[in-house]
N, C-alpha and C positions, 0 to 999 in steps of 0.2 A: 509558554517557554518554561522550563524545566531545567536549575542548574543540575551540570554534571551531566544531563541527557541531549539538549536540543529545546529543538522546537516539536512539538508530540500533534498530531494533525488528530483534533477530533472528528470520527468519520461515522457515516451509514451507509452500510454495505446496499443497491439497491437492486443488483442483480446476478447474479453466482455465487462464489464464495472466495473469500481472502485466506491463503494461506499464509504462515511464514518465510514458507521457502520463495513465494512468486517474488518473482521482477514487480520492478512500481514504472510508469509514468504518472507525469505529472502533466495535465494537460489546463493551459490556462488561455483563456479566448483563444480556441480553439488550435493553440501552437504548442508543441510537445514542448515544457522546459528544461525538462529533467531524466532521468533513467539511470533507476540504479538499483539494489537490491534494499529491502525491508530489514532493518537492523533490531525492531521489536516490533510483537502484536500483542497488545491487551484489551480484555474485557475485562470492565470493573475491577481496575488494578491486582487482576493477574493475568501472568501470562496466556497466551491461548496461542495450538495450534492454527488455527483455521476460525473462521467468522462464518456463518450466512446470510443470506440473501434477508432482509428485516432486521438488523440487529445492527448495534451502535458498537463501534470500538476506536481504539486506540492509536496510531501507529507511528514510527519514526523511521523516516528515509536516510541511507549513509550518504554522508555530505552532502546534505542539502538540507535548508534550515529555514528556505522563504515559501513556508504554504502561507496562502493567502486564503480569505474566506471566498469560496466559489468555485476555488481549484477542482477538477476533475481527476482523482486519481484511479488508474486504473492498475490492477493486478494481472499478470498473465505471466503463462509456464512455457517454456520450448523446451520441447520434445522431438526426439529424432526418430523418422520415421523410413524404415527400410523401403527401396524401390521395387516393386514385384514386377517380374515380367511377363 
């Protein structure tokens, strides 16, 4: 925990990549808790775009302050995709 910030979830990314822009879930024994957008991403206290796949960073979720150790957080982007006929 971190005044003035939250609660700052130390992470390792173990498969894709973490942007700033993605969506978060929170997934804790195996139930979604949370969903909402990434309010910071740091590596070694600076900021970063984007993380990959073997690297440790930083991150804080808007309104939401209960990461627990074990928590599963996942990133993901939606994109809109036109229908072709």
């Amino acid at each position: 925990k971190i005044s003035n910030v939250g609660t700052v979830a130390g992470s390792y990314v173990l498969d894709g990549k973490v942007g700033r822009n993605n969506e978060i879930r929170v997934v804790r024994d195996g139930i979604v808790i949370a969903e909402d957008k990434m309010s910071s991403l740091k590596r070694f206290k600076d900021d970063a775009k984007e993380v990959v796949a073997g690297q440790d960073c930083g991150l804080n979720i808007n309104n939401f302050n209960d990461i627990q150790v074990g928590d599963i957080i996942e990133a993901y982007e939606e994109t809109e995709v036109k229908k072709t006929l």
